[in-house]
C-alpha angles and dihedrals in degrees: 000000000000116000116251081220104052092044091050089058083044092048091040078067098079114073098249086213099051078050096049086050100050091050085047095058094044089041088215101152080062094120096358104168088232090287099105127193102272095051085052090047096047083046098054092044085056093053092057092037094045095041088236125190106199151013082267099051093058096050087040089048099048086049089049112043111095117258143045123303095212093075079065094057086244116126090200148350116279116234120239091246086052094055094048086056099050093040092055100037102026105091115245090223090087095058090038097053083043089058091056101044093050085057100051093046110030105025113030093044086081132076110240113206111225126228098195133026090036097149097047101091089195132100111255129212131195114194127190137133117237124213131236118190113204122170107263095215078062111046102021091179092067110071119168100153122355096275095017133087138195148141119217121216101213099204140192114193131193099230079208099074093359100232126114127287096178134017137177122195117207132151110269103270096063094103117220098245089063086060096045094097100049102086117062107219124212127256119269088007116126113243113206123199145152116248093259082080090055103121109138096210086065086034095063089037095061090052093041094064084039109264132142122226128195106187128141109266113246124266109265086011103173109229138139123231115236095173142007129200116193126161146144084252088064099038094070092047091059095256116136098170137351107201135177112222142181120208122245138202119013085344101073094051084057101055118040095261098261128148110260130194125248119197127201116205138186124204110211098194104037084034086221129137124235128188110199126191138208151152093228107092092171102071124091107264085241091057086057095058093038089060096047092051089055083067087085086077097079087044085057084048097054090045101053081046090063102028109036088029130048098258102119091063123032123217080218145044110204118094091244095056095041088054084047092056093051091050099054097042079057093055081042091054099039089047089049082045092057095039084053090055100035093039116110083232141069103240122152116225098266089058094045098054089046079047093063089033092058097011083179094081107092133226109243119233122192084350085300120110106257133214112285100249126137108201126049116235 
């Protein structure tokens, strides 16, 4: 059960004014059932933090955990039936302009240091869309087949920091490709995607306002070759063939009819061929499919979402209060993200979470147990 006095570090986080603005331009503790916005959101943080299952298990779980609730700025436990009724009829902007505020102020204002890509002085951008199965019968808002449910989560993520920078929320069926044009990316910055997201009108759009994409050709994509670079250099590098290409057919009319780049690789430990495209003919070959590879870390975002938070099973069913509990896992994410990079210690993100969940497990230091402190001095 999560410790009233750890949450309360984790919840002391969040700038109670920047808070009390934002409620005041949604207006959301208007007829708020004496249940206001900080106690829902503290509610729903303690759901993703607690690993609870229900509605119940959230207002149990406040009554129950040691300490005093007023550390948390909440006067009392919400009931269960109090907690049904906010998340349904309490708007999700709040949590979603409080996301991004909390991004902007508390997260962005720091430097983060890459690990790839170090010598790439460009912003990078990886760019998917991350399914969310839910039971149709259920949540019939949400169709994705006939018998079949989902939301997906159409991300944007800052490859430095690795959270979202933009996200767009639809029912299952809305395909990527349809989202690819609602974030405006910024000039000069690298734009990585799966080929699901190949469509050559975007594509030349992209170039045209000076941006740079790294994305795998399609299967039985029509080009010409104009040249082709092979060498033993190469070869150990995993390069098979660096070629400079124009597009045919339909195609073309799509994209401007610049050359664009197509890159063979080779995968030495899966085995496996890749062949990567861009619009930048300048970069090492090996750059090209080094970018691209740094495309697994929205695939690892959307993993610790669903596995450290309580994103896999919803405390609601309405669209509203399924759209509250993402954007909250996404403050609760983003809040783990900054104590892992602020902690005294080096804890990944699993141990972290299981950290906040049982806060008496200690850190070890020099293989001895250490002293139970988030923040390094």
């Amino acid at each position: 059960m999560v410790n009233l006095n750890v949450f309360s570090q984790i919840l002391s986080l969040i700038d109670r004014e920047l808070f009390k603005d934002l409620v005041a331009k949604h207006k959301s503790d208007k007829h708020c059932k004496g249940i206001n916005s900080w106690t829902h959101l503290a509610s729903m943080l303690f759901c993703h933090f607690s690993s609870a299952d229900s509605v119940r298990d959230i207002s149990n779980g406040l009554r129950s955990t040691t300490g005093n609730l007023n550390h948390l700025g909440v006067g009392r436990a919400p009931s269960k039936s109090n907690i049904s009724y906010i998340n349904k009829h309490r708007g999700h902007e709040l949590f979603k302009d409080l996301y991004f505020s909390l991004l902007d102020k508390l997260w962005q204002k720091d430097t983060h240091l890459r690990k790839d890509l170090t010598q790439l002085k460009r912003k990078v951008y990886l760019m998917d869309a991350g399914i969310i199965p839910l039971c149709l019968s259920v949540f019939d808002w949400a169709r994705l087949r006939s018998t079949k449910g989902a939301v997906k989560l159409h991300t944007v993520l800052d490859y430095d920091g690795c959270l979202p920078v933009f996200m767009q929320i639809t029912d299952g069926k809305v395909h990527e490709s349809q989202r690819a044009g609602s974030y405006s990316f910024s000039k000069g910055s690298v734009v990585v995607v799966d080929r699901g997201y190949v469509d050559y009108s975007w594509l030349g759009d992209l170039d045209s306002r000076g941006c740079y994409f790294v994305t795998r050709s399609k299967t039985g994509m029509k080009y010409s070759v104009i040249k082709s670079y092979q060498s033993e250099a190469l070869l150990k590098k995993g390069i098979i063939k660096d070629e400079i290409i124009t597009l045919s057919g339909s195609s073309a009319n799509k994209y401007n009819s610049k050359p664009l780049r197509r890159v063979h690789f080779w995968d030495s430990t899966t085995g496996n061929q890749y062949h990567f495209l861009t619009n930048n003919t300048g970069w090492k070959a090996s750059l090209v499919a080094n970018i691209y590879k740094q495309r697994w870390q929205i695939e690892i975002f959307f993993n610790h979402l669903k596995q450290r938070l309580k994103v896999s099973s919803f405390v609601g069913t309405s669209e509203n209060a399924v759209m509250i509990q993402i954007w909250t896992s996404l403050i609760g994410i983003l809040l783990l993200k900054y104590l892992q990079k602020k902690a005294r210690y080096d804890w990944n993100l699993s141990n972290l979470v299981r950290w906040i969940d049982d806060p008496f497990i200690r850190p070890p230091v020099n293989g001895k147990n250490g002293q139970l402190q988030i923040f390094s001095d």
